[in-house]
Z-matrix of the N, CA and C atoms (Angstrom, degrees):
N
C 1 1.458
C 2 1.533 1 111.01
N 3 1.269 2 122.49 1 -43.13
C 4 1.401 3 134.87 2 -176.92
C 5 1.508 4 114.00 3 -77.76
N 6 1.212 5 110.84 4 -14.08
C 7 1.520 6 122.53 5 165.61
C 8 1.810 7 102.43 6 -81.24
N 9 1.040 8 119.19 7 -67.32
C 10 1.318 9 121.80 8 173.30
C 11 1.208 10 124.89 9 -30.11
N 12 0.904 11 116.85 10 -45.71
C 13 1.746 12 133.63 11 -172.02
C 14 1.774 13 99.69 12 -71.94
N 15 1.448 14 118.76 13 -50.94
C 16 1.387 15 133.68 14 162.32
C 17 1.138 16 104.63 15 -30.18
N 18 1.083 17 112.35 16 -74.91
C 19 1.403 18 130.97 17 -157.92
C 20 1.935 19 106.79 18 -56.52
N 21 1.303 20 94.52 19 -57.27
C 22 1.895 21 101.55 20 -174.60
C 23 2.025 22 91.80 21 -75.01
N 24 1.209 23 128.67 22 -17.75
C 25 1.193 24 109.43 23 162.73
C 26 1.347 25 122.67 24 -88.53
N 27 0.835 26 153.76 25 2.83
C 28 1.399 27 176.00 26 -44.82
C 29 1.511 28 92.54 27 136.13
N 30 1.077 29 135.37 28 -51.12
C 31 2.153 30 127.00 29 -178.84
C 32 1.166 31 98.73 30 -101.58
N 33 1.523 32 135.99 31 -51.38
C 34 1.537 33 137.42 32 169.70
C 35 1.573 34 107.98 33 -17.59
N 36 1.584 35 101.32 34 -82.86
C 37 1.788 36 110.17 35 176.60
C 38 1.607 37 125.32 36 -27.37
N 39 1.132 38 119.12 37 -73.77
C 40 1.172 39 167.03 38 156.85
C 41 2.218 40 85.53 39 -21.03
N 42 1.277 41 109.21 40 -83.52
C 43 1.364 42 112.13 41 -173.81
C 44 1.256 43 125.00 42 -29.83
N 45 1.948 44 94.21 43 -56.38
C 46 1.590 45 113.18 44 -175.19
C 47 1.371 46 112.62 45 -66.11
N 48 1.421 47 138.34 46 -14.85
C 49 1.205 48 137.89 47 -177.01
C 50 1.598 49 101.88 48 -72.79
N 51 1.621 50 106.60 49 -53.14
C 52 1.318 51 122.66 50 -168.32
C 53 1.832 52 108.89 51 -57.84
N 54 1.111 53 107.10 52 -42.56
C 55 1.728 54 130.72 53 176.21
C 56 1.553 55 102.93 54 -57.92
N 57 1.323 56 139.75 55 -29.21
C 58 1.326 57 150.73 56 161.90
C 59 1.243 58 112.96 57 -31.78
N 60 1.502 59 123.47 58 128.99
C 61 1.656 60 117.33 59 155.55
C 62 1.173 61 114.97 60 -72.52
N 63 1.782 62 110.11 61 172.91
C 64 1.376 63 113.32 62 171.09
C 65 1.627 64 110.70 63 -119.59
N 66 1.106 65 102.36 64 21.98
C 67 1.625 66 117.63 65 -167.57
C 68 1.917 67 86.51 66 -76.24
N 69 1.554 68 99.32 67 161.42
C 70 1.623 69 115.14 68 152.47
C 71 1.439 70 121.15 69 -110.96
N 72 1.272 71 121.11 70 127.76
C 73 1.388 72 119.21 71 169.33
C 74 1.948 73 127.37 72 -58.47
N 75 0.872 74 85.15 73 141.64
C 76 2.020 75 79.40 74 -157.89
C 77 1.637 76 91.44 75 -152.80
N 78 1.618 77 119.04 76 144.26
C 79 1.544 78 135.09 77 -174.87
C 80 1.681 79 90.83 78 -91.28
N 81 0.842 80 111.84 79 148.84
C 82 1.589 81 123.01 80 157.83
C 83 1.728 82 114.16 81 -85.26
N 84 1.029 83 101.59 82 122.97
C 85 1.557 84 107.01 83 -173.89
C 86 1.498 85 123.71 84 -83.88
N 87 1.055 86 119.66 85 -38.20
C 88 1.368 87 152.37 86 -108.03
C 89 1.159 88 168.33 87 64.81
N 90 1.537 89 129.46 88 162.59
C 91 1.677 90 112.44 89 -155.24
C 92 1.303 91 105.61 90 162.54
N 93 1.678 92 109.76 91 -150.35
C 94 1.614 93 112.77 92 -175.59
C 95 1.661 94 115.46 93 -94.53
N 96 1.359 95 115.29 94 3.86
C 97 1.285 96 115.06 95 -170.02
C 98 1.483 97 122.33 96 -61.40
N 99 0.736 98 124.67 97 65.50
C 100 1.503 99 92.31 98 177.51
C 101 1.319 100 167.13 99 -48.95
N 102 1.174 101 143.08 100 162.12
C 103 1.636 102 129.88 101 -128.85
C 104 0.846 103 132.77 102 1.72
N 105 1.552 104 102.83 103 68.47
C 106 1.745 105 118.58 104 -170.77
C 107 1.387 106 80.69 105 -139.54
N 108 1.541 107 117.43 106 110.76
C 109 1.538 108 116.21 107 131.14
C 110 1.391 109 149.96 108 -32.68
N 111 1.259 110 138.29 109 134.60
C 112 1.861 111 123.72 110 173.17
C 113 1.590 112 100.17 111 -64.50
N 114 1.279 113 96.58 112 132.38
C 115 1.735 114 97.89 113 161.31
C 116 1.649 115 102.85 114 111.04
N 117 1.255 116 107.12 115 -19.95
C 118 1.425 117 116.20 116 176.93
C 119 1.870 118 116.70 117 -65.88
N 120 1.742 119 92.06 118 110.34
C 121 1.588 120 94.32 119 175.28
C 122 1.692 121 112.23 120 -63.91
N 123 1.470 122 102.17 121 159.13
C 124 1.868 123 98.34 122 -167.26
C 125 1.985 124 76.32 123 -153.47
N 126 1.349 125 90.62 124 -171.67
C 127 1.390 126 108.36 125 -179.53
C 128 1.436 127 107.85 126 -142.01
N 129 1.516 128 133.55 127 119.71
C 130 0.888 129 140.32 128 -164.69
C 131 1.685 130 123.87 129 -94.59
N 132 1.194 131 118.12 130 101.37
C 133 2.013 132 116.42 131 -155.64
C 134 1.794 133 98.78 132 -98.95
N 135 1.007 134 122.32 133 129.91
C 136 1.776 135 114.59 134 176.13
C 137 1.603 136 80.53 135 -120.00
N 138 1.477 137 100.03 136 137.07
C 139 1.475 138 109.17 137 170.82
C 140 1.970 139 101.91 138 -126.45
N 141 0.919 140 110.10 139 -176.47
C 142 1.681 141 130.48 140 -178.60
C 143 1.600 142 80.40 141 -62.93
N 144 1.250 143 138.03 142 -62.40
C 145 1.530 144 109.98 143 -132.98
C 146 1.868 145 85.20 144 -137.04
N 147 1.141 146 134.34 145 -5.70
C 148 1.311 147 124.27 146 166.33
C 149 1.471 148 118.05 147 -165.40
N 150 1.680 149 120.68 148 146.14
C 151 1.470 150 138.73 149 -177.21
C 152 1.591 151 102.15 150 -76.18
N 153 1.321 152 97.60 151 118.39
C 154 1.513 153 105.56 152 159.07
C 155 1.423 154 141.53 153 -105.20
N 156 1.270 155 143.81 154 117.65
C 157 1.364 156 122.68 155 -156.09
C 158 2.281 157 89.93 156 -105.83
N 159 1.048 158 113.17 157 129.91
C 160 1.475 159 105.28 158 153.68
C 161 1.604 160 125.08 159 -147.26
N 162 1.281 161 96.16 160 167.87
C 163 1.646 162 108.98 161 -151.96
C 164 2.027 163 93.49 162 -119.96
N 165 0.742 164 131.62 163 154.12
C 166 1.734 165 140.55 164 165.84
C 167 1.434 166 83.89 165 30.40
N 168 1.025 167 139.43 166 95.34
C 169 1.573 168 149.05 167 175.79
C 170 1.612 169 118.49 168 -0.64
N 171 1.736 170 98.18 169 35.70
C 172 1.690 171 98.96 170 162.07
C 173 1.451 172 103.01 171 -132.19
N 174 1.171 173 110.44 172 170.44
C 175 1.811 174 130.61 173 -148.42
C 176 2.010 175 87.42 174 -93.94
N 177 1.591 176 108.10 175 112.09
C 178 1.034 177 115.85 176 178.41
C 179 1.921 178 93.96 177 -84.45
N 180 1.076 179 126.05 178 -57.27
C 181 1.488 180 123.45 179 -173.72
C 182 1.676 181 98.73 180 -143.86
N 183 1.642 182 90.93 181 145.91
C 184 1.688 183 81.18 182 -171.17
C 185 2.321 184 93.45 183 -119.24
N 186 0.668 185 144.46 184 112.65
C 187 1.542 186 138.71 185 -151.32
C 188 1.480 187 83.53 186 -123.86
N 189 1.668 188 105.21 187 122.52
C 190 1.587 189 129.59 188 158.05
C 191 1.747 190 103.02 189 -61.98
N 192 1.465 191 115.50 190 128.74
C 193 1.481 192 135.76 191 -167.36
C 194 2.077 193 84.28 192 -69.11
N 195 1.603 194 128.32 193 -40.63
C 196 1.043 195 88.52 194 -174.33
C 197 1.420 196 118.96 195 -96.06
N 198 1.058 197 117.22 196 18.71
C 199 1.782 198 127.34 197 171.79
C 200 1.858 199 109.06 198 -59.04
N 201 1.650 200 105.73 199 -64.42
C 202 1.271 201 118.60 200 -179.52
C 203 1.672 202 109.59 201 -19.14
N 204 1.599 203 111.01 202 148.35
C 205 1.517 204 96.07 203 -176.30
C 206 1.722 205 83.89 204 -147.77
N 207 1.306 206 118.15 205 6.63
C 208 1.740 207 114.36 206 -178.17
C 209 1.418 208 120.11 207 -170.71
N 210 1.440 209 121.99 208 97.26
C 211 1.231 210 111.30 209 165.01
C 212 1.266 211 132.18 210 -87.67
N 213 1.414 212 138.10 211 120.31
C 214 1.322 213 134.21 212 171.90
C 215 1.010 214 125.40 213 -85.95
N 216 1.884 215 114.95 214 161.01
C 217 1.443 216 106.67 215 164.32
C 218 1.505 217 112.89 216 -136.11
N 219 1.161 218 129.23 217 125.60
C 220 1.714 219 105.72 218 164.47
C 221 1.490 220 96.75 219 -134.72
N 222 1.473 221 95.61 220 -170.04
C 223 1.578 222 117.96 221 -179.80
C 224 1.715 223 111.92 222 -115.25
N 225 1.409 224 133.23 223 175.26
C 226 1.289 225 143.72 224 146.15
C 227 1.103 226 109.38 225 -138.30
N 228 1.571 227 123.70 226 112.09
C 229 1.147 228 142.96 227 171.74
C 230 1.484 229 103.60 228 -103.88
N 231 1.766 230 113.85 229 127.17
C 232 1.276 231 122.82 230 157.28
C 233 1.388 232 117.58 231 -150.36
N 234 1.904 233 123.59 232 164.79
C 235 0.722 234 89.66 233 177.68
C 236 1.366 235 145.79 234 -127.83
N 237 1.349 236 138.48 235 178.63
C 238 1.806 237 110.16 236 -158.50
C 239 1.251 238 119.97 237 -91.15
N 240 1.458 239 100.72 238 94.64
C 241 1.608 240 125.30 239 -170.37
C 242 1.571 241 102.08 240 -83.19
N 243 1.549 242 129.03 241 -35.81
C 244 1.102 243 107.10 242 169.41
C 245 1.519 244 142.60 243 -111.84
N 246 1.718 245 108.00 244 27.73
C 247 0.738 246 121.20 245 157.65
C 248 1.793 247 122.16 246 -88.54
N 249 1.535 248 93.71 247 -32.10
C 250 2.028 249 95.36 248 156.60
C 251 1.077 250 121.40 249 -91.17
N 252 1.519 251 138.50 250 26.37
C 253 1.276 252 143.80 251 151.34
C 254 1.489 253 106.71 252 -82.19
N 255 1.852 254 121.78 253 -48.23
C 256 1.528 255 126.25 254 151.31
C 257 1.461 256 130.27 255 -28.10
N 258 1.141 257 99.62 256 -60.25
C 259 1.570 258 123.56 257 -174.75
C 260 1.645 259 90.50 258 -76.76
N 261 0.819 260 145.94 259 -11.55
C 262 1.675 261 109.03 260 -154.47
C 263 2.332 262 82.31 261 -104.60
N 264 1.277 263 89.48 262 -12.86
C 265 1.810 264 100.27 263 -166.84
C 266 1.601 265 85.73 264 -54.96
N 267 1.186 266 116.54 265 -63.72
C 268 1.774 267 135.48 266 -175.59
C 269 1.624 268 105.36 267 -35.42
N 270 1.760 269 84.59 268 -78.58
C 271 1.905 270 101.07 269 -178.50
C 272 1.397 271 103.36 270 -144.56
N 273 1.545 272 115.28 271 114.84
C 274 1.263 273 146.99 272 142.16
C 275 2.324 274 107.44 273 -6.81
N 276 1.536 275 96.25 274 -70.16
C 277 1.474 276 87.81 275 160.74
C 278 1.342 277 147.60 276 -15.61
N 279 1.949 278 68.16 277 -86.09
C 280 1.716 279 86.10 278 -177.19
C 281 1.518 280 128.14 279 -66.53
N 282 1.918 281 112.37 280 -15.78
C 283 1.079 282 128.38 281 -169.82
C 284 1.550 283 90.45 282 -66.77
N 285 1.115 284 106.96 283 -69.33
C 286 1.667 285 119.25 284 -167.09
C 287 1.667 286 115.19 285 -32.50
N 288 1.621 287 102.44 286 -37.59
C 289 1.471 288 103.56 287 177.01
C 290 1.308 289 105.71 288 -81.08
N 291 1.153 290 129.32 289 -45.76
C 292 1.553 291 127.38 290 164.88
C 293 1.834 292 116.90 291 -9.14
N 294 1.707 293 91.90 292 -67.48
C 295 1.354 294 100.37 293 -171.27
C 296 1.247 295 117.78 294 -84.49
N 297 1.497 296 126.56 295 39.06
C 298 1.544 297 139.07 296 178.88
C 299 1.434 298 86.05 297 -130.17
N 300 1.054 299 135.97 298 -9.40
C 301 1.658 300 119.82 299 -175.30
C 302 1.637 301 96.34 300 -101.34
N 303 1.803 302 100.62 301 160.42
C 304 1.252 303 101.49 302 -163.99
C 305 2.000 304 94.77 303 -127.38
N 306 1.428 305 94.51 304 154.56
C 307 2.059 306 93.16 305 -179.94
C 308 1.657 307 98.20 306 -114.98
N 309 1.451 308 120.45 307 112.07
C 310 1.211 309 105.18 308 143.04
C 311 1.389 310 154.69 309 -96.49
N 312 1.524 311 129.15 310 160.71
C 313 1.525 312 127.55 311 -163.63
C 314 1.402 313 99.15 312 -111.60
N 315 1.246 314 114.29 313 121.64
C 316 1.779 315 104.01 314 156.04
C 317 1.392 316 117.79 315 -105.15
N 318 1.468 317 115.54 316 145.84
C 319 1.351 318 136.96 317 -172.53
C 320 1.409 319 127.39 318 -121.74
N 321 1.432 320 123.82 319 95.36
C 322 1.492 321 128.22 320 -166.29
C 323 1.721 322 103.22 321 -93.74
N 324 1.387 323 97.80 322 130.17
C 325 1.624 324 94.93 323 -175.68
C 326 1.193 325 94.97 324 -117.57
N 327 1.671 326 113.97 325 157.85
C 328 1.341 327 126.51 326 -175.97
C 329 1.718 328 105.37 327 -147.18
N 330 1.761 329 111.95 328 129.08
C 331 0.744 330 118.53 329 -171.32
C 332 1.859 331 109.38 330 -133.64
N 333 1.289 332 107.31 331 138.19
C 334 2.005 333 102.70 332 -157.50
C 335 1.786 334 85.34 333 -144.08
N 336 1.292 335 92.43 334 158.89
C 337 1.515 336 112.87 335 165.75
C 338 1.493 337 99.31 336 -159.71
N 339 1.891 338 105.75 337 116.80
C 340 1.223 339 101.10 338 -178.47
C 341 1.971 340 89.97 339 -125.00
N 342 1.574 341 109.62 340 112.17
C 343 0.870 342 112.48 341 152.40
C 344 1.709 343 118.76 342 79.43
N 345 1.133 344 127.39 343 -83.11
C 346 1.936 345 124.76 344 146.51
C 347 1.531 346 103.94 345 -114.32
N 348 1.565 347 123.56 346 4.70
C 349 1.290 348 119.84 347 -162.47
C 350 1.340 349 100.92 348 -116.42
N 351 1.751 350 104.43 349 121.68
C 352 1.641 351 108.07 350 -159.86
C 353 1.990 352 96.72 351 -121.49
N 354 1.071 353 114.56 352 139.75
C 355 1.822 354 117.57 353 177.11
C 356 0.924 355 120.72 354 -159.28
N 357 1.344 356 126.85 355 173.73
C 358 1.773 357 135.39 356 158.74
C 359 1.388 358 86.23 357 -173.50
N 360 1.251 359 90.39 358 158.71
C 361 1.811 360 140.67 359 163.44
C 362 1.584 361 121.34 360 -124.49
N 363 1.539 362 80.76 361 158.78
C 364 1.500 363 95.81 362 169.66
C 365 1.191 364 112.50 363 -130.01
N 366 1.711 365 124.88 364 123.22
C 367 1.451 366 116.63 365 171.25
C 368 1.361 367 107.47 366 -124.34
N 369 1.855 368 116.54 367 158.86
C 370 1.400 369 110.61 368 176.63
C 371 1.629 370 78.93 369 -100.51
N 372 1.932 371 96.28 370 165.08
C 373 1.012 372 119.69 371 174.22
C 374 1.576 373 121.00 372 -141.51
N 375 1.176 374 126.34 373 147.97
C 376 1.384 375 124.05 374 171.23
C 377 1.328 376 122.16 375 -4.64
N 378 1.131 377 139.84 376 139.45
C 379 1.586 378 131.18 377 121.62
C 380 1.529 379 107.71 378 -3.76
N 381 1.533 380 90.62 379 -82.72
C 382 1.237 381 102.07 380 -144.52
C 383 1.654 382 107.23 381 -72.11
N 384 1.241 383 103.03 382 -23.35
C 385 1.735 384 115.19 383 178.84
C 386 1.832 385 110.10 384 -66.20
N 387 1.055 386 88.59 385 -45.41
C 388 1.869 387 84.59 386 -151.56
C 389 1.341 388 121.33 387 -60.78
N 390 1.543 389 123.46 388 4.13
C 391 1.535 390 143.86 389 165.57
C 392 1.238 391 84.63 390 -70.97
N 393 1.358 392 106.04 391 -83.01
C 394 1.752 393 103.02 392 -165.77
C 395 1.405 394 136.16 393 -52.51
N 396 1.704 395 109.56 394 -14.17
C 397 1.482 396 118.25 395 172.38
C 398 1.695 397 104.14 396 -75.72
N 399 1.174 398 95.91 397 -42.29
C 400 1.803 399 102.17 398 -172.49
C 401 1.520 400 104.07 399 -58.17
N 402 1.418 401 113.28 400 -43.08
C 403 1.294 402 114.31 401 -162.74
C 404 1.884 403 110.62 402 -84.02
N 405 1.087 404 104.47 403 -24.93
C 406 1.411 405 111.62 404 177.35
C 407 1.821 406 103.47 405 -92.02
N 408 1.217 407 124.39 406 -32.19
C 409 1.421 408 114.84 407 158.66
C 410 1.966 409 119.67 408 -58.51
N 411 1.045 410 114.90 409 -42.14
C 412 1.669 411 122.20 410 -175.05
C 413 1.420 412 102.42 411 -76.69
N 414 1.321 413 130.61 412 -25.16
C 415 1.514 414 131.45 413 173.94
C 416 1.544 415 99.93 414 -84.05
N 417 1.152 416 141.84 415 -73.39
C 418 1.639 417 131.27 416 168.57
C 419 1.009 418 121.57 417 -30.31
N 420 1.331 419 125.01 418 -44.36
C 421 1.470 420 122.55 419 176.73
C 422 1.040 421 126.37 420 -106.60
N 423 1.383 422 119.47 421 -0.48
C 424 1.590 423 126.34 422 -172.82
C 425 1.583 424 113.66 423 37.18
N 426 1.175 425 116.96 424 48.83
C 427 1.616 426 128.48 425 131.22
C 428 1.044 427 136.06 426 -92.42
N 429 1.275 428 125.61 427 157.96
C 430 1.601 429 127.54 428 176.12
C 431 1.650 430 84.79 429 -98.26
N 432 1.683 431 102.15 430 136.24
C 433 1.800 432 129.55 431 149.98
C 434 1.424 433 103.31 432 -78.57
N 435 1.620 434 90.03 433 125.41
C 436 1.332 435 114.67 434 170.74
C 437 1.445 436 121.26 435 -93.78
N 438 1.426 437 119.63 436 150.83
C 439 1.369 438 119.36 437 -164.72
C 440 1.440 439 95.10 438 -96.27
N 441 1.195 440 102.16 439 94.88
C 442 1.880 441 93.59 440 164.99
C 443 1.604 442 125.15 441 -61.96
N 444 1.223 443 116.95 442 2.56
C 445 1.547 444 134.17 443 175.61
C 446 1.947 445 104.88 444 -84.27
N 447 1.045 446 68.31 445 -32.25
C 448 2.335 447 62.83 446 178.75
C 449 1.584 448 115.42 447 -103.17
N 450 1.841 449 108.68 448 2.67
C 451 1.221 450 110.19 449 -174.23
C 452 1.548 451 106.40 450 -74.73
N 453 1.338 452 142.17 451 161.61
C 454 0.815 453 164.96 452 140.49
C 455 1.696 454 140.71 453 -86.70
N 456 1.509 455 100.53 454 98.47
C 457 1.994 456 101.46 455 -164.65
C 458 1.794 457 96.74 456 -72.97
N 459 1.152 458 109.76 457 148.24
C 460 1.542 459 101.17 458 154.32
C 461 1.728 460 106.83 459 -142.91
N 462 1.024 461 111.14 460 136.65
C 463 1.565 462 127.18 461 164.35
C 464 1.196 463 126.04 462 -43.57
């Protein structure tokens, strides 16, 4: 019996890894999508030859890698004033250090023109993701992401 169990755990393990996506989870920010809300979680697919965005396991926008014409990047840094306005109710202290700490957002923008069909988005992404979105977007499309943080608007 204890061999058995080995054994069906032994392909079980092994399966579920394989059964895994390789997508990143990412908010929809805003953009050209349509009937897509801001704030809406999606799942983000980079393939060899085109970007996929999907939502409840159907294809919200599917974008040919050589359409893309701009990747962005920035941040939103602010800071968490009302989570140490909470905290300070508790302890005065700890609140105070609270509101010296800072949260940041990263924001990958994507901009395509395929043909008469012109768009971009904005999505936030992980911490831990948005190296790897940037870096797996600039290899598909062979663009450089631009830092929209060092850009400069002028009037």
């Amino acid at each position: 019996m204890k061999k058995l169990i080995v054994v069906v755990l032994c392909f079980a393990i092994p399966l579920t890894v394989l059964a895994s996506d390789n997508g990143y989870k990412v908010t929809y920010d805003g953009g050209s999508i349509s009937d897509t809300k801001a704030g809406t979680g999606m799942k983000l697919f980079i393939e060899s030859n085109q970007v996929r965005l999907v939502r409840d396991k159907g294809d919200v926008i599917t974008i040919p890698s050589a359409a893309v014409t701009e990747i962005s990047y920035g941040q939103d840094v602010h800071r968490r004033v009302g989570a140490a306005i909470g905290l300070a109710v508790v302890s005065l202290g700890i609140g105070a250090l609270m509101a010296l700490t800072k949260s940041k957002k990263h924001f990958v923008g994507l901009t395509w023109v395929d043909g008469d069909k012109k768009g971009g988005f904005a999505m936030q992404c992980d911490k831990n993701d948005y190296r790897g979105v940037l870096a797996g977007l600039e290899g598909v499309t062979g663009k450089k992401a631009v830092n929209s943080d060092a850009m400069t608007v002028k009037n």
